[in-house]
NUTIVEX-390819 format. One record per atom (N, C-alpha, C): y, x, z. Coordinates in steps of 0.001 Angstrom, whole numbers, plus 500000, padded with zeros to 6 digits. Each point is the difference from the previous one (the first is absolute). Layout:
BEGIN
YXZ/...
# end
This chain:
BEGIN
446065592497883590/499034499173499318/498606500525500324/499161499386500113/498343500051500325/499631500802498898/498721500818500214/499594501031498898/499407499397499610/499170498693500115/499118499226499289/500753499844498883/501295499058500637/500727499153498957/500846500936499119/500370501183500210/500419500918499263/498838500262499051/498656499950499874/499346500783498814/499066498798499544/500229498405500583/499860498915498626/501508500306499433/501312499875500096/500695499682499496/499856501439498829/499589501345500501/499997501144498805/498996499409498679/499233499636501060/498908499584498880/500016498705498938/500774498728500516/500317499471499024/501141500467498952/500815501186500735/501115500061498944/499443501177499225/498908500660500337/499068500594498908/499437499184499056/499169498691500039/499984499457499157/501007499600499207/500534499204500599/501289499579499207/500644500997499043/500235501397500104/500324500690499245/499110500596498830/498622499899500320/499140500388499275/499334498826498931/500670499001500929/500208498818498657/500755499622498856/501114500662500793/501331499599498814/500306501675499144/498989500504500767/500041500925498491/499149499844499330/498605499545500125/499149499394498994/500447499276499013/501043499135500459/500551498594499339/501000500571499106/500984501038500117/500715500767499247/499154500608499417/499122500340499847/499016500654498772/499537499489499361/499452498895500357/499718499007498814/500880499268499708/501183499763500056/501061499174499665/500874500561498923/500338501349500210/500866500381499215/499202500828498953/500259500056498431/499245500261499237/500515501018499573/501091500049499611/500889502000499841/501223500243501441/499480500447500703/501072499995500924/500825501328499438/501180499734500542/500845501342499727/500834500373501118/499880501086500053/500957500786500860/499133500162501391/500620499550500974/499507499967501509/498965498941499916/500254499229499236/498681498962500042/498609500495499944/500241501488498943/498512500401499863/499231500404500920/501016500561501034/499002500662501275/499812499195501067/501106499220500658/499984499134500981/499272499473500172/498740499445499775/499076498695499631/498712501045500833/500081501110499138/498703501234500643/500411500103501429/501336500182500293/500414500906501195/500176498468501316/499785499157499599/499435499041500879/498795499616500118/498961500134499077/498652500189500376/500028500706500456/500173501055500608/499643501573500460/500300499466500847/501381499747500662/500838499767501489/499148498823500304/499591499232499374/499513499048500487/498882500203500871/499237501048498806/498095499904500599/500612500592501547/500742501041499874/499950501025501139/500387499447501054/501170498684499832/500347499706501304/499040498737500165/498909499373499471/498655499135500313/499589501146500602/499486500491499523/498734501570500730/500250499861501339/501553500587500283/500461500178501349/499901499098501008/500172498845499322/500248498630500930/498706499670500458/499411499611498866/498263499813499887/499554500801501316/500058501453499600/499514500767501083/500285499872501309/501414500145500405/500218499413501420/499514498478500315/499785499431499222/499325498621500410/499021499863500271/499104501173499056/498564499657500631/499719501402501495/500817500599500017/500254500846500726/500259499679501993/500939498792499512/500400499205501327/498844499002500246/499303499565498869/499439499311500222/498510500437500976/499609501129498992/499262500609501449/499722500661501057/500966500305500129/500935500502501272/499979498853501175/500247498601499616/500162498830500674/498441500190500365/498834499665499180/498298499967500073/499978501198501206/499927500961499690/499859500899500957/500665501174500435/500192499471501516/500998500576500401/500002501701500625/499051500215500116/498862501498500748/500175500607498428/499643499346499123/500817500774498706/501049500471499459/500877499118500218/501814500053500186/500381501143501161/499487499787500825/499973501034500925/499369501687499610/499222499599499497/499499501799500085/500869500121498054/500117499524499338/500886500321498420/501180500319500416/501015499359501034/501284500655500667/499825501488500616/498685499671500851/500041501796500146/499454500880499362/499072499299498829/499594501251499115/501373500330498685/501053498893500193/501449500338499236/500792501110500866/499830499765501025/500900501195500464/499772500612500992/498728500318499938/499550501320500382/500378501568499161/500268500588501122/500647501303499546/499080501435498503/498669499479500431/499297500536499500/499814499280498192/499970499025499810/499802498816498890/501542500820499596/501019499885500342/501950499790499587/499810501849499544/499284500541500467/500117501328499553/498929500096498921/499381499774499910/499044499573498614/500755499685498799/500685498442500179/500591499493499036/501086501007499675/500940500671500660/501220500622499646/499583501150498953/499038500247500792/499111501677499134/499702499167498533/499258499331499885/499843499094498835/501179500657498803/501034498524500693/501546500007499287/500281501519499765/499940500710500653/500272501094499630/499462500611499090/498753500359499819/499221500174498929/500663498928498375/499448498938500429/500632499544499525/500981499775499190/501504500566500637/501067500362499501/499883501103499104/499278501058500451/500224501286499305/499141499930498631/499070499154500081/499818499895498471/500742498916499470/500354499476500421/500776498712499147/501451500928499199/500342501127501187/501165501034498928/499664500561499367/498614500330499881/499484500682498677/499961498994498770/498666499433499952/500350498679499404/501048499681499187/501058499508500832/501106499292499671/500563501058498812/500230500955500970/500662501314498851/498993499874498908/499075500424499611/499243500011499096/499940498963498830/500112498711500400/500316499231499458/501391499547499776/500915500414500613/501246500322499155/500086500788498786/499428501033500088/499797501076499279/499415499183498766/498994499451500003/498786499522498971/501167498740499384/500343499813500687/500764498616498982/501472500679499626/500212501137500489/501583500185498948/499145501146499074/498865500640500001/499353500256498806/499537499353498837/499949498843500107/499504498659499417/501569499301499247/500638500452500686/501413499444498814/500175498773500606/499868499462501357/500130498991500995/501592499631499883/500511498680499983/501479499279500069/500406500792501054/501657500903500028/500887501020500646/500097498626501773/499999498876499352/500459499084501029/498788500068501258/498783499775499089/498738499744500853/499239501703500516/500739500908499637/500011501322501163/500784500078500467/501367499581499300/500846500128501074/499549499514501647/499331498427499868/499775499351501424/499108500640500465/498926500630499330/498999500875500770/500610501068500539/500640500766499481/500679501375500601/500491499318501185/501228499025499991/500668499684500599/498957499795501571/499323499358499822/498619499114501123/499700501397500285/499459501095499703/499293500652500127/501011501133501243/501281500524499365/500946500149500586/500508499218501830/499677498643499406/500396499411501345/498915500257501152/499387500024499622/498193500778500621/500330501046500830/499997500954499251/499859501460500404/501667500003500654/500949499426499944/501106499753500815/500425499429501662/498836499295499877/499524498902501246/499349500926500310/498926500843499805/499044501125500390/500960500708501298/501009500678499033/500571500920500658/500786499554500795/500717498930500329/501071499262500968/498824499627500809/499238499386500341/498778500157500579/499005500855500946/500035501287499288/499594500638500538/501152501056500967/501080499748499522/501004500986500518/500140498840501552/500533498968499459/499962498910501580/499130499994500711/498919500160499634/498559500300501431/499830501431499911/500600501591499574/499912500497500400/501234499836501624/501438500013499541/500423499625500621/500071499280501748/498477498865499531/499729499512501033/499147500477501365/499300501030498830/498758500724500824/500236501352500764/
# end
């Protein structure tokens, strides 16, 4: 499928979703159960997959306008010097996000936080620093 037509179709089904959770929010007046969250968690999915679509659209779009532009943004994407920038970033990056994260695990099971809703943080946080190490052991491996 065409990348154009791949990111109208994201983008209307961003709206579309960011509609019909509007419409579930104002529609239902005590929701219960799964009803209560669902309605949020499609605005969210919604905006994000408009954003995306949106963006590659206006993205292709001027890319098409100018093309000496399209041209030098491909090589300022992957140029070696830019890709080692960004990684260093993520990396940084990462290493405070495990502080962080821990920390705020910490702060919310001090707080008397639902066993369920640390549980998923531990759990997330765990899968993290798990991927870390399978990760880093496979590109040592490689190198």
């Amino acid at each position: 499928m065409n990348k154009l037509v791949s990111s109208y179709i994201f983008t209307v089904l961003g709206i579309g979703l960011l509609a019909g959770g509007l419409y579930f929010i104002k529609a239902f007046e005590d929701p219960e159960g799964m009803l209560r969250a669902l309605p949020y968690i499609c605005v969210g999915v919604g905006c994000v997959i408009f954003g995306h679509g949106i963006g590659e659209v206006i993205l292709q779009h001027a890319m098409k306008r100018a093309p000496a532009a399209a041209k030098q943004l491909e090589i300022d994407q992957n140029d070696e010097r830019n890709l080692a920038i960004a990684n260093r970033a993520k990396a940084k990056a990462y290493d405070m996000m495990t502080f962080v994260f821990g920390a705020l695990i910490l702060a919310l099971s001090l707080m008397g936080v639902e066993l369920i809703v640390l549980l998923l943080l531990v759990f997330t946080y765990l899968f993290i620093l798990v991927s870390n190490s399978y990760y880093r052991f496979k590109y040592y491996k490689e190198m």
